[in-house]
N, C-alpha and C positions, 0 to 999 in steps of 0.2 A: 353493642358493648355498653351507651350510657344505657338502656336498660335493663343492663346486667348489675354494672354499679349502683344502679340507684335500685334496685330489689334488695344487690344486698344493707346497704346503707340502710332502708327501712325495717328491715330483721334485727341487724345492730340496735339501731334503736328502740327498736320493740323488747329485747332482752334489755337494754340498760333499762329504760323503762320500767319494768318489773324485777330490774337488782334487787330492790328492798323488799318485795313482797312474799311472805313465803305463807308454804301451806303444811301445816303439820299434822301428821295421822296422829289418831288417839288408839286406833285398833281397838283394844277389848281392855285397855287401860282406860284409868277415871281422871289421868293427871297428866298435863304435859309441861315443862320445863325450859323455856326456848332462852339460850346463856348467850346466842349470839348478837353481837350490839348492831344495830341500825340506828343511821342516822336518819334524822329529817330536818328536810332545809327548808328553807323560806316558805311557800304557802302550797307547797305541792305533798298534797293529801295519799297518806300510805293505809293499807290496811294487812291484816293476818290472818288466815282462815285454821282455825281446828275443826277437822272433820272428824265426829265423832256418833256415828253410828248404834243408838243404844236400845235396846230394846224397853225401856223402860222408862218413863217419864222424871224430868230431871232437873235439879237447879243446880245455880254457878257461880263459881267467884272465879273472879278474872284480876290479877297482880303485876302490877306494871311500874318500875322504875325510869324515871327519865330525869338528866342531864342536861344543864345546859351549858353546851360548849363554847359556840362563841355568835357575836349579835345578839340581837334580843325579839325572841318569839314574844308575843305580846299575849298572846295566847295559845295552848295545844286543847284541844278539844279531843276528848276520849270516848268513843262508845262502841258497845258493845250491841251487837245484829243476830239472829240466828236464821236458820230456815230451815223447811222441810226436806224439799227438792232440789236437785239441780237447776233447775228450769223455773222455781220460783222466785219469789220475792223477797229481800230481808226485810225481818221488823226489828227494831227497838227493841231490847229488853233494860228495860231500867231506863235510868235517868242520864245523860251526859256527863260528864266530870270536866271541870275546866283549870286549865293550871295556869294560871298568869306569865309563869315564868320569874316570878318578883324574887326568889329563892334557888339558889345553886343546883339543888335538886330536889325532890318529891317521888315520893309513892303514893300511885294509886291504885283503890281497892273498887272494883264494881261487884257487886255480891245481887244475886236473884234471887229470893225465896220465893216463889212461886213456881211452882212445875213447868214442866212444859214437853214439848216432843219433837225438841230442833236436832235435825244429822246435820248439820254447817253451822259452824259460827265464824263471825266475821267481827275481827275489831281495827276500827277507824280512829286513825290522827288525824285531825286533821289543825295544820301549825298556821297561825297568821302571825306576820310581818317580818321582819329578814332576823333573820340570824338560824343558828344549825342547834339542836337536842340530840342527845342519845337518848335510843331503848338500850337499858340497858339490861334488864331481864323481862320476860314474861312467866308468869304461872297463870295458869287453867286450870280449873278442877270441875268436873259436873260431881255432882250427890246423885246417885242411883233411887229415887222414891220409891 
């Protein structure tokens, strides 16, 4: 029986764990739209995957709103990853964006002009020091080259 409770206890965990993370299809759309708010608290790093399958080599801009609700993030760190494969590696696309947190809220914009041939993207917060931020919107766009 405790190794029943404690399987399920680690399952629990495993889904709060990944509460915040989600994965959004692009399907045969160039644009996604994500209105639902996520928080991030103290120094525990979230990310969002658009999977987006294209047959065509492609740049990006990526929109992001964030909140700060209460504490003080000293900093959110934003970047933007793509990849080929399931089973590979993400890279970097662009540069980081870093938000102090010194202002109520901000929008960031990370934009790619350079082509490229990722089916995954992945964008990473990653927040230092205590206190809670909203997402409060994201936009994705790929350009079809």
């Amino acid at each position: 029986m405790r190794k029943f409770i404690a399987i399920l206890m680690l399952v629990f965990v495993a889904f709060i764990g990944q509460a915040q993370t989600k994965t959004t299809e692009l399907g045969t759309a160039t644009y996604a739209d994500v209105l639902t708010n996520y928080t991030l608290t103290n120094t525990t790093a979230q990310y969002f995957v658009y999977h987006a399958a294209k047959e065509k080599p492609a740049t990006q801009d990526y929109l992001v709103t964030l909140d700060s609700l209460s504490g003080n993030h000293t900093n959110v760190a934003v970047t933007l990853y793509g990849k080929k494969f399931t089973d590979s590696a993400y890279a970097a696309i662009g540069s980081t964006v870093n938000w102090k947190g010194t202002t109520a809220d901000t929008t960031i914009v990370i934009s790619n002009a350079t082509p490229n041939r990722y089916t995954y993207y992945k964008v990473l917060f990653t927040p230092t020091g205590t206190g809670t931020t909203k997402v409060n919107l994201q936009r994705f766009k790929i350009y079809l080259e």
